[in-house]
Residue, then its C-alpha position, 0 to 999 in steps of 0.5 A: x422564525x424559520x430555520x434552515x435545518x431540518x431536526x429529523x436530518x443525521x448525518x453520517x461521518x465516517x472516519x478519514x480512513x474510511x471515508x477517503x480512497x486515497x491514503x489507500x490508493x498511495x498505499x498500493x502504488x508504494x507497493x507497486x514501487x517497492x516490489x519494482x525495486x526488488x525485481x530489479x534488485x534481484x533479476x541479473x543473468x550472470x551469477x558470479x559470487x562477488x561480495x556486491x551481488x550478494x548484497x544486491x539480492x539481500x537488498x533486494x530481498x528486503x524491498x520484497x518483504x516491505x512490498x509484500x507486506x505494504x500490498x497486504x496492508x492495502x488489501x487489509x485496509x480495502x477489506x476494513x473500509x468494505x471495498x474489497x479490491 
């Protein structure tokens, strides 16, 4: 009887998050969002200290930790799966 399989054959299987460039690729465009959202939160020509701009920079200054810290795990993620963007 013949088989279809070759027994000297492997198979290599990597795991989903190395394997797959687009949960990174998410990953990067969150960030690139995120990092939007602060410049605009923050960029504004006229400062008066009213109590609501203080609050949109503090915002603001938040969605650029969460940025910065979302491209540093895509940056981390790229070097894990021995692609270095």
């Amino acid at each position: 009887m013949m088989s279809s399989q070759n027994a000297n054959e492997r198979y290599v299987v990597l795991p989903w998050w190395r394997a797959r460039p687009l949960p990174w690729a998410v990953l990067v465009v969150v960030s690139i969002v995120l990092t939007g959202i602060a410049l605009e939160r923050t960029a504004f020509f006229v400062y008066e200290p009213f109590p609501e701009f203080i609050e949109r920079l503090r915002v603001g200054r938040l969605f650029m930790l969460a940025g910065s810290a979302t491209s540093l795990a895509a940056a981390v993620w790229s070097q894990v799966r021995g692609n270095p963007l």
